[in-house]
KOLLUM-624185 format. One record per residue (C-alpha): residue number from 1; x, y, z; residue in one letter. Coordinates in nm, 3 decimals. Example, Ala and Ser with C-alpha at 12.3 -4.5 7.8 and 13.67 -1.06 7.14 Angstrom:
BEGIN
  resi       xx       yy       zz  resn
     1    1.230   -0.450    0.780     A
     2    1.367   -0.106    0.714     S
% end
This chain:
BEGIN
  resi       xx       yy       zz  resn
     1   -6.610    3.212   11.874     X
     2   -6.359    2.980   11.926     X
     3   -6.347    2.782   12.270     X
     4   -6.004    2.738   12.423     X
     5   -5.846    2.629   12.768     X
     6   -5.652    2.822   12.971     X
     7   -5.443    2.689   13.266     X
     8   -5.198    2.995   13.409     X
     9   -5.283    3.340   13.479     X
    10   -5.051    3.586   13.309     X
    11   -4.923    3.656   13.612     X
    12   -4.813    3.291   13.675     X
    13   -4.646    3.253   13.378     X
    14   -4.446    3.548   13.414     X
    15   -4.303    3.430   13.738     X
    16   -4.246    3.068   13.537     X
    17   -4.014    3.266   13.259     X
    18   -3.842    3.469   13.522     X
    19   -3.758    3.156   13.767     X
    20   -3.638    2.966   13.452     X
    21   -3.416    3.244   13.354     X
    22   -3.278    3.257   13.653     X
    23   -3.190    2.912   13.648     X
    24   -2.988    2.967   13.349     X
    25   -2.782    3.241   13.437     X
    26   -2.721    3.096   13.797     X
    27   -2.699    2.720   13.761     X
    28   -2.641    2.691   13.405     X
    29   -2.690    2.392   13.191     X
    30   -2.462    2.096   13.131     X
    31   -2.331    2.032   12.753     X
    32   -2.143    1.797   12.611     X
    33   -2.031    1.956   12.262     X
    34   -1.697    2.119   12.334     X
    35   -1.737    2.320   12.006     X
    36   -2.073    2.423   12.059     X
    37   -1.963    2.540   12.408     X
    38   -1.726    2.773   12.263     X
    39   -1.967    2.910   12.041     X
    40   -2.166    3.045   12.338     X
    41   -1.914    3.108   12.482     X
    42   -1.783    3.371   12.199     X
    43   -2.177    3.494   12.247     X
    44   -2.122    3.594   12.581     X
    45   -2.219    3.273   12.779     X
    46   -2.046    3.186   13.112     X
    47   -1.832    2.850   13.114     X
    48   -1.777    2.753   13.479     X
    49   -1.521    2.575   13.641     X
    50   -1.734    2.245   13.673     X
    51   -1.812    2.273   13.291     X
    52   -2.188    2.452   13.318     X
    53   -2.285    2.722   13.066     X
    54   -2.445    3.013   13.228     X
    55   -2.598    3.207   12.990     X
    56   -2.685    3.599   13.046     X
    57   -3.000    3.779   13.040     X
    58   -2.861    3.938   12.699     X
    59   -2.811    3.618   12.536     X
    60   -3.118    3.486   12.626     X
    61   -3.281    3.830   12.471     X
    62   -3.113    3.837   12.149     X
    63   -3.214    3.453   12.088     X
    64   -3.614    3.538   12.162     X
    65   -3.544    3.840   11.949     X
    66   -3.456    3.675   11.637     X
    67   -3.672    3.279   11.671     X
    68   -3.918    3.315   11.386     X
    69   -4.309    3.344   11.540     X
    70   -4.431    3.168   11.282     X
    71   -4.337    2.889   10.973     X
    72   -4.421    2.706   10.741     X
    73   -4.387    2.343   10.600     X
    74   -4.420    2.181   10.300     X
    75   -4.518    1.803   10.144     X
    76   -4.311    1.583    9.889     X
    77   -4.480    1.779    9.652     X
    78   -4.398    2.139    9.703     X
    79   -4.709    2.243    9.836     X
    80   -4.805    2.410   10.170     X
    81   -4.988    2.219   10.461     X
    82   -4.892    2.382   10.794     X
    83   -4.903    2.712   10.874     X
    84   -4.766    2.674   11.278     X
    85   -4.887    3.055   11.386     X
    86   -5.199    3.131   11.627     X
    87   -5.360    2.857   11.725     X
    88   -5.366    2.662   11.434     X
    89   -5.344    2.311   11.507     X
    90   -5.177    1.976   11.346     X
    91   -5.231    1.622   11.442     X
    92   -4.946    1.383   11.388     X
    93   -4.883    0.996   11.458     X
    94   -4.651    0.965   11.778     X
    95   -4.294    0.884   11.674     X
    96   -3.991    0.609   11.761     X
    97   -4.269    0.297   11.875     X
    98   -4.050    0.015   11.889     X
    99   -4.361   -0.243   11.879     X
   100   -4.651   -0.227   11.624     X
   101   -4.992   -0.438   11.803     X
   102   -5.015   -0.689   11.566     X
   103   -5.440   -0.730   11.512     X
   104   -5.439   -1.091   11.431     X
   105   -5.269   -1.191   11.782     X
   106   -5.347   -0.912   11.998     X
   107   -4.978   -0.869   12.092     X
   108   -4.687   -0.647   12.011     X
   109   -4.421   -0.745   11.857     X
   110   -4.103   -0.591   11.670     X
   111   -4.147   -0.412   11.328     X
   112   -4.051   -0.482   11.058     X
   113   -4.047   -0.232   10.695     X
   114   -4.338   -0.394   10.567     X
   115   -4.520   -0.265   10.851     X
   116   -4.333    0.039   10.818     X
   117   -4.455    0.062   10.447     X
   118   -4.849   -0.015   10.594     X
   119   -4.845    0.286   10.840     X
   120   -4.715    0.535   10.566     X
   121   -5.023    0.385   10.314     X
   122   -5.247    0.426   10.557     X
   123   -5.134    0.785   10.681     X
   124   -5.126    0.894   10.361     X
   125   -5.520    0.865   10.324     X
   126   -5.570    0.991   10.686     X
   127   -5.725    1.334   10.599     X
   128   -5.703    1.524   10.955     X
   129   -5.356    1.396   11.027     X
   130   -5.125    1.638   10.831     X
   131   -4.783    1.529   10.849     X
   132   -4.656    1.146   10.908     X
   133   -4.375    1.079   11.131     X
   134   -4.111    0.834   11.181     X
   135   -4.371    0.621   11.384     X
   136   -4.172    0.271   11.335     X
   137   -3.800    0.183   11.393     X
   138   -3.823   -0.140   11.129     X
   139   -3.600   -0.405   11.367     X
   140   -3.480   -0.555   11.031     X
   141   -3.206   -0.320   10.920     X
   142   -2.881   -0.236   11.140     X
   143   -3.021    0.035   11.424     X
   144   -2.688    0.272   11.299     X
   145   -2.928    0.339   10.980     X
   146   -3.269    0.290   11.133     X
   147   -3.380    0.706   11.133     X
   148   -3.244    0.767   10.793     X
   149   -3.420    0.421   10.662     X
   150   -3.755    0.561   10.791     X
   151   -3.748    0.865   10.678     X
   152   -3.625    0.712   10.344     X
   153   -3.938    0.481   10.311     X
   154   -4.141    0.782   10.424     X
   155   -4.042    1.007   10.158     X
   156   -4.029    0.719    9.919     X
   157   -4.408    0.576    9.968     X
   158   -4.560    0.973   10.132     X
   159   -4.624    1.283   10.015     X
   160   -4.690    1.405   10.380     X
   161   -4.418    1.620   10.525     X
   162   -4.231    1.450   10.846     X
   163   -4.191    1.503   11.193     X
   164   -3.840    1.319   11.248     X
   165   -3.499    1.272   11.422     X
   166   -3.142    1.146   11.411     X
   167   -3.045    0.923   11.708     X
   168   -2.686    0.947   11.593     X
   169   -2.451    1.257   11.449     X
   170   -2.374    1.067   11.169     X
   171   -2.741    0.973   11.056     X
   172   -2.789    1.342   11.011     X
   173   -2.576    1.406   10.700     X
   174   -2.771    1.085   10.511     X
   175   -3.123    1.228   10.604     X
   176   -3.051    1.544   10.459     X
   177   -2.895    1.384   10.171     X
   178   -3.260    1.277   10.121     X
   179   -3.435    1.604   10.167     X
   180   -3.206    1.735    9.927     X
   181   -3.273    1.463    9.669     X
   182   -3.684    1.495    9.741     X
   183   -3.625    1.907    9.653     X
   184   -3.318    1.942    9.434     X
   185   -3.103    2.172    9.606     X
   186   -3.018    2.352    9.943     X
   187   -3.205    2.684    9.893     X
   188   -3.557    2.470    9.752     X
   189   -3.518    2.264   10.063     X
   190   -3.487    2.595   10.303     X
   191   -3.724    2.809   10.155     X
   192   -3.982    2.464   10.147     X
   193   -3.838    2.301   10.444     X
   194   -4.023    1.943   10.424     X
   195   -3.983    1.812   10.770     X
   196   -3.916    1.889   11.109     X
   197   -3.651    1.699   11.376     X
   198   -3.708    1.661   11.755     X
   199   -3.421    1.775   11.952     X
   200   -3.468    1.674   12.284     X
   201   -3.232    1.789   12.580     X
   202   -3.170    1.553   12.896     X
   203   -3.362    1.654   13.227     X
   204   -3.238    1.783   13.424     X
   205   -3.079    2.081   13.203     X
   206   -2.853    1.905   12.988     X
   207   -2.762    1.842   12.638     X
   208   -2.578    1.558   12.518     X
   209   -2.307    1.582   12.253     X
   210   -2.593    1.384   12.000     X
   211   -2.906    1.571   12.050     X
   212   -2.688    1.905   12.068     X
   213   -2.517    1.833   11.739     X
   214   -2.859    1.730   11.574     X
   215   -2.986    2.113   11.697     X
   216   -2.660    2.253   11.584     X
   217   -2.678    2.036   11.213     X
   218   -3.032    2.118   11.163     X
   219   -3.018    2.540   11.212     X
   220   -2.705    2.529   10.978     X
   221   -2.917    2.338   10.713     X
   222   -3.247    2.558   10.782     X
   223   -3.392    2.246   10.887     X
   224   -3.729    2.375   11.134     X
   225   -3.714    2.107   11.465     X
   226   -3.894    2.120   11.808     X
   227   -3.772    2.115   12.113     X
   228   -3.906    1.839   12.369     X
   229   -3.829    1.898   12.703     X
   230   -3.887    1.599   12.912     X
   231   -3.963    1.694   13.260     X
   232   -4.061    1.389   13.482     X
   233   -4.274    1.522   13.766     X
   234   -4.136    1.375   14.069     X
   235   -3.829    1.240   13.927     X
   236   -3.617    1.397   13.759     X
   237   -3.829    1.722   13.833     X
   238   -4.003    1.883   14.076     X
   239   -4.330    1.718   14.180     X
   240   -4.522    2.021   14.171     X
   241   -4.672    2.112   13.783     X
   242   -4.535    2.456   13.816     X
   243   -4.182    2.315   13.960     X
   244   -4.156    2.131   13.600     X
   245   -4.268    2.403   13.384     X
   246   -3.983    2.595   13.571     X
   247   -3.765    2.322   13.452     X
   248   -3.940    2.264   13.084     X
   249   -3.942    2.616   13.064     X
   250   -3.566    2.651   13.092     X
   251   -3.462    2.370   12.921     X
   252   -3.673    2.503   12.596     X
   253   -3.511    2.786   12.633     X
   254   -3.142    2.676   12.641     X
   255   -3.244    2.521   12.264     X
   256   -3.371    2.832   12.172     X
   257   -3.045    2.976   12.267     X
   258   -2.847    2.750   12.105     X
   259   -3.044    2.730   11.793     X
   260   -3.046    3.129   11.758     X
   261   -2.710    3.144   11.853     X
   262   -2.582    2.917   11.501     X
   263   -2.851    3.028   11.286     X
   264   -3.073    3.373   11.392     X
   265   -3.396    3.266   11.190     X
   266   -3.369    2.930   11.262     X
   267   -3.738    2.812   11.265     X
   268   -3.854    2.600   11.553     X
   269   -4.111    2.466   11.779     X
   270   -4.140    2.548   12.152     X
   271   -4.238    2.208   12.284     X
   272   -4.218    1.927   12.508     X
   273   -4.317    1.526   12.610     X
   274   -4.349    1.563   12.992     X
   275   -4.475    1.310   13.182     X
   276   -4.545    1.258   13.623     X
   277   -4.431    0.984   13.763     X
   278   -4.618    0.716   13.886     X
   279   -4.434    0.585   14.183     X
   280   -4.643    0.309   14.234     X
   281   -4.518    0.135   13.879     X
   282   -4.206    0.352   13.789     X
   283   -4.401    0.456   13.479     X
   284   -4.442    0.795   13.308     X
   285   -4.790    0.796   13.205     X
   286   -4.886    0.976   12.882     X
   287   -5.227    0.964   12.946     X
   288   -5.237    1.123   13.272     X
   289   -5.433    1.378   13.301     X
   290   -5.107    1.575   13.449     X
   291   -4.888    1.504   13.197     X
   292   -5.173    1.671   12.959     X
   293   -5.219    1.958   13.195     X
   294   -4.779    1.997   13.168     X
   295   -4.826    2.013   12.775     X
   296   -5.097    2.279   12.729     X
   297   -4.924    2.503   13.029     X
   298   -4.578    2.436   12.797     X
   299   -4.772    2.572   12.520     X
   300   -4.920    2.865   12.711     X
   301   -4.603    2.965   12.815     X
   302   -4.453    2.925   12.476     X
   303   -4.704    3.172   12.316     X
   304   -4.620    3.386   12.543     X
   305   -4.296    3.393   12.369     X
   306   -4.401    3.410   12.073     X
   307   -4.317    3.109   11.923     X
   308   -4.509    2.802   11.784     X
   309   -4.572    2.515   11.991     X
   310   -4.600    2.164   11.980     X
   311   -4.652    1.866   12.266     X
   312   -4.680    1.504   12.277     X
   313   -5.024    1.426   12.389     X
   314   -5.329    1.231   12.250     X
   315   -5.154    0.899   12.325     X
   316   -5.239    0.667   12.550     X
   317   -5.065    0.400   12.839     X
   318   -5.291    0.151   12.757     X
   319   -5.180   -0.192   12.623     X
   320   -5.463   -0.261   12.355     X
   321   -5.704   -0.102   12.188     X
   322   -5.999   -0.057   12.489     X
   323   -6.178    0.231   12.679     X
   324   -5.854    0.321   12.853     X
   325   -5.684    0.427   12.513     X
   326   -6.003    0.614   12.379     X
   327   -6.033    0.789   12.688     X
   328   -5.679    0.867   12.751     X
   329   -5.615    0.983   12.369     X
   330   -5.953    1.138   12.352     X
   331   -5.916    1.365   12.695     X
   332   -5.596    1.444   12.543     X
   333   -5.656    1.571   12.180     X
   334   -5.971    1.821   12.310     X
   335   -5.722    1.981   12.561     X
   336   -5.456    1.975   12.301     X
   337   -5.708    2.178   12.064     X
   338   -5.820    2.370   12.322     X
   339   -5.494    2.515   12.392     X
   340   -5.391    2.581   12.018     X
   341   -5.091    2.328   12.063     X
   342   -4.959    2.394   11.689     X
   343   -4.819    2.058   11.688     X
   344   -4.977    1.761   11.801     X
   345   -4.801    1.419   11.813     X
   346   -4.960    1.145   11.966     X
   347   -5.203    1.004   11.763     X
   348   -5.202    0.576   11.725     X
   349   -4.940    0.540   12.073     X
   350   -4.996    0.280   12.308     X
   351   -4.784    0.187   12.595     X
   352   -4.582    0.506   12.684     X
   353   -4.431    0.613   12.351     X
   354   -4.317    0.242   12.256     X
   355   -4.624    0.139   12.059     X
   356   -4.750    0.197   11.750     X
   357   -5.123    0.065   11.664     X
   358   -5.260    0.099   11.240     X
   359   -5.573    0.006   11.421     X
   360   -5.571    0.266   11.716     X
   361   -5.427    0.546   11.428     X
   362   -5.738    0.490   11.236     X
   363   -5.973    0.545   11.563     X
   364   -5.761    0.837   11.634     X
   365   -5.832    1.027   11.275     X
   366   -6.195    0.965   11.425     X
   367   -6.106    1.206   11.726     X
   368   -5.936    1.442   11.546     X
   369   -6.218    1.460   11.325     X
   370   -6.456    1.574   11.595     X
   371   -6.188    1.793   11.757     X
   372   -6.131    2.008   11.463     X
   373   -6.539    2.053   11.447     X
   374   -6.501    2.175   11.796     X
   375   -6.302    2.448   11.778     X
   376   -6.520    2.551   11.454     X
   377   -6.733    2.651   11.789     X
   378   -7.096    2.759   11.725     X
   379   -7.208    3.057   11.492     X
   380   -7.556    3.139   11.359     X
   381   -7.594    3.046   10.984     X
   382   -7.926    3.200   10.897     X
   383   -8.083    3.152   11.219     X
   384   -8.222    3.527   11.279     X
   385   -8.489    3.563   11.204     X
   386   -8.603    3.223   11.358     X
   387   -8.963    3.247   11.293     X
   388   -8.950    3.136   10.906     X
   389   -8.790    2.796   10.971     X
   390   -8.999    2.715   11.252     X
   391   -9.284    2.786   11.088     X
   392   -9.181    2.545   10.785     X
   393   -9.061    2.267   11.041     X
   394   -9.454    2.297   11.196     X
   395   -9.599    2.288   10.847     X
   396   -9.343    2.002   10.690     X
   397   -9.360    1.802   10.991     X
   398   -8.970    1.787   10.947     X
   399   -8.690    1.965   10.774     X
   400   -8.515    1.662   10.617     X
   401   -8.540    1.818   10.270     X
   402   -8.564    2.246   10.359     X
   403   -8.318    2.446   10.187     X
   404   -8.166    2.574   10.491     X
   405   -8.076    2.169   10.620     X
   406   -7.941    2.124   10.272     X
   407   -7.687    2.459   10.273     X
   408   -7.531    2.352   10.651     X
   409   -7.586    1.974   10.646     X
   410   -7.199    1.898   10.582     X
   411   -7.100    2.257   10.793     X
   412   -7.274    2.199   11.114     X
   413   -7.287    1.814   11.147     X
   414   -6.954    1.602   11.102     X
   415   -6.991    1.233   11.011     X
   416   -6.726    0.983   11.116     X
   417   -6.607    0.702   10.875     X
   418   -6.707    0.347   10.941     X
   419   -6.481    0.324   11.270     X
   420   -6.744    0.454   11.470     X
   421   -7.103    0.274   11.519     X
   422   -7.385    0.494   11.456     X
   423   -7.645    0.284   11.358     X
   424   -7.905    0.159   11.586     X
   425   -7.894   -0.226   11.750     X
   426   -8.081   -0.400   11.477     X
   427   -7.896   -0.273   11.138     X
   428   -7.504   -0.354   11.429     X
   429   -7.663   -0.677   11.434     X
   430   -7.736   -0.747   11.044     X
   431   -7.382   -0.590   10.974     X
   432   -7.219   -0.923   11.228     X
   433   -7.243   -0.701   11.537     X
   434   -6.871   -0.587   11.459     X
   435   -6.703   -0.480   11.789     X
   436   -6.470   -0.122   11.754     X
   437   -6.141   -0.341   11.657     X
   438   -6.304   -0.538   11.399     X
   439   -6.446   -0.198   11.214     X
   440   -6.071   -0.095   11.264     X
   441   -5.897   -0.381   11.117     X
   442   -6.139   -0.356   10.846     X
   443   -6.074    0.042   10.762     X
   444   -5.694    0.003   10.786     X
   445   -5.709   -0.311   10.503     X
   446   -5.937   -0.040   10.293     X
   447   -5.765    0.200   10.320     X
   448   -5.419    0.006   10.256     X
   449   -5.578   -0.134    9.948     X
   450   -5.720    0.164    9.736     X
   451   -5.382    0.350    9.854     X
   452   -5.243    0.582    9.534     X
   453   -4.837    0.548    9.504     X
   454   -4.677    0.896    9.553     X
   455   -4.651    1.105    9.298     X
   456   -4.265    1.234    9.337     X
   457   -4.081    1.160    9.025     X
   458   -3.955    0.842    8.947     X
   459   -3.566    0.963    8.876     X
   460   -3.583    1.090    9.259     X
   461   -3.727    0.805    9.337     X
   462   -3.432    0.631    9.215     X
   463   -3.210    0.815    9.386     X
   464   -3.370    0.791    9.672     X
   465   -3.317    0.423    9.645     X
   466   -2.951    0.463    9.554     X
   467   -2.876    0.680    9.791     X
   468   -3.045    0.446   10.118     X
   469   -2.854    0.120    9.937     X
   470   -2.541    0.296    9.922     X
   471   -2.585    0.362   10.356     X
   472   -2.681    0.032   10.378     X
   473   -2.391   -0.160   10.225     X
   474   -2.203    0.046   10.486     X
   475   -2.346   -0.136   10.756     X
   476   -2.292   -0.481   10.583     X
   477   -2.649   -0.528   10.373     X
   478   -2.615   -0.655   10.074     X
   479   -2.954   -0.513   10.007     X
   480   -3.209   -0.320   10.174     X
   481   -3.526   -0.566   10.291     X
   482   -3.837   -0.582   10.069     X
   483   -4.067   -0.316   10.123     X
   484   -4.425   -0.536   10.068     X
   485   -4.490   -0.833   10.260     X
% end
């Protein structure tokens, strides 16, 4: 069986979807795409005298009607790795830090694209993360090409697909460019879409004329995204968890909309980064127990729907790599599992979204690890009758060698890599008695050093290279920075 959370009663989240319905029809949301407004428009949607879309209940219908209920997505390669439908889940690093904790001083500092180049070696060996993100934004190339420069050293150094964005409407056209070099043509690159952009409207209800265009771009192109609705409990939302899911809810929903309205089909994911607000600081804690709570009620509500999910959580406030971000990250990722959250981001954050840690990322793997053996759950494997093997563990004195420990060893126990201490005090002590950072440093330069270059062809590797040069030189680089430090 296996064990999952649940947080609203069906009844609850009914009233949720009807309230945020409501909402749209009677207060509308604000958008700042004059065509895209006359798109809905032509749909049926309501454009008031102070400029709000109302939608109608018909709209909002037809759009659920035709958002896919399940996808897929692909690597460099061709082949599958997600399967967003059910509750299958998918870690992936958190996206847009603009630090990286440096290990050798303990501080953060700006990136730069050999770091950029580390964190893409390193995911690429990280077994229970499936996708890599754009985690970095490299400070050493002009910030009008920064998303289409990571996704460009993604593709370039990864297999993994990528969970992405464009911060600008122009970026868009150059990171499909490179999509479409990585698969060959438009109709490989839709029918093996090979990453997925966040398009993320403004609380409360709004879209700018950016984030819409990026939702409009991508369902022309086929390209899936998710939709992060970013409620701030007390804020810029309603202090009450329910109050925000009202808002969450309809603000998802408004991207569904528009997404279904340019493309029916287009494939996306119902999601979210929420966060309360902690008046005390003027901080939106990730790692608040709340702001976890917001994400797995998000995705309850969203399969309800029908549709895949996906949340940032697993992440942590915490400035370094201590008990606050294990326990933070850690709390997270078992609720996030627990609630069949499709897509995960959050892994290796530090410092409310603006950090990226190689270290923390490795310790992270660790917890996704055990939170994939959770949801295995527990099931007999040739326990009845019992009799047999207890009769051979009070004969054997032990069961170290039986046939049965040998067949479900590897099933029923998972073992961690060297991040995590397991041995007892006296072998910690031979080994230098290395504290949790120190095994961390040590895995990410392991890992970083036996890493295997990707295997996409070298003629679209070329291009790849071509193409990112020829962006650059807008921007006034002669030359792109060197990838290795």
């Amino acid at each position: 069986m296996r064990p999952a959370l649940r947080l609203l009663d069906d009844d609850l989240i009914g009233r949720i979807l009807a309230e945020a319905r409501q909402l749209l029809c009677h207060l509308g949301v604000e958008i700042h795409n004059p065509p895209l407004v006359e798109l809905l428009a032509d749909h049926g949607a309501k454009v008031g005298a102070d400029g709000r879309v109302r939608f109608t209940e018909n709209l909002l219908d037809r759009a659920l009607a035709t958002a896919p209920r399940s996808f897929r997505l692909f690597d460099v390669l061709g082949n599958p790795t997600h399967e967003f439908a059910g509750d299958n889940v998918y870690f992936t690093p958190g996206s847009a830090a603009i630090h990286i904790l440096d290990p050798a001083t303990g501080r953060m500092r700006r990136p730069d694209t050999s770091d950029y180049v580390r964190y893409v070696k390193l995911t690429s060996q990280l077994e229970f993360l499936a996708a890599q993100s754009t985690a970095l934004i490299p400070a050493d190339v002009p910030e009008k090409i920064s998303d289409s420069y990571r996704l460009y050293l993604s593709l370039l150094y990864g297999e993994k697909p990528v969970v992405t964005g464009a911060f600008t409407i122009e970026g868009f056209q150059v990171m499909r460019d490179l999509q479409l070099i990585v698969r060959g043509d438009d109709r490989s690159l839709r029918d093996k879409p090979l990453t997925i952009f966040s398009c993320c409207p403004t609380a409360p209800l709004k879209w700018s004329d950016v984030t819409s265009q990026n939702l409009v771009d991508c369902a022309r192109a086929g390209i899936p995204v998710e939709l992060v609705s970013m409620p701030l409990s007390g804020f810029m939302a309603p202090v009450t968890l329910v109050g925000s899911l009202i808002q969450q809810t309809a603000e998802n929903l408004s991207g569904v909309v528009i997404s279904q309205t340019v493309a029916p089909g287009h494939p996306l994911l119902y999601g979210g980064s929420p966060a309360v607000f902690d008046v005390r600081y003027e901080t939106t804690p990730m790692g608040a127990i709340e702001t976890a709570m917001l994400n797995c009620a998000n995705a309850e509500i969203g399969k309800r729907l029908g549709l895949p999910t996906q949340g940032y959580i697993a992440l942590s406030d915490a400035k370094e790599l201590d008990a606050q971000a294990g326990l933070e990250t850690g709390m997270g990722a078992v609720l996030a599992i627990l609630a069949g959250i499709n897509s995960v981001s959050g892994p290796g954050m530090l410092d409310f979204e603006s950090c990226q840690s190689l270290e923390k990322l490795v310790v992270d793997h660790e917890i996704c690890r055990m939170c994939y053996r959770l949801v295995r759950g527990i099931e007999p494997r040739e326990d009845f009758p019992a009799l047999p093997l207890f009769e051979e563990l009070l004969r054997e004195k032990h069961l170290l060698i039986a046939d049965h420990t040998r067949r479900y060893l590897h099933e029923q126990i998972s073992f961690p890599g060297p991040v995590i201490d397991r041995a007892n005090r006296e072998r910690w002590m031979k080994a230098g008695a290395p504290s949790l950072k120190d095994r961390a440093v040590r895995e990410v330069e392991r890992l970083i050093g036996r890493y295997q270059p990707s295997r996409l062809p070298e003629d679209r590797k070329a291009e790849l290279r071509r193409r990112m040069e020829e962006e650059a030189r807008r921007y006034g680089m002669a030359s792109l920075p060197p990838c290795e430090s």
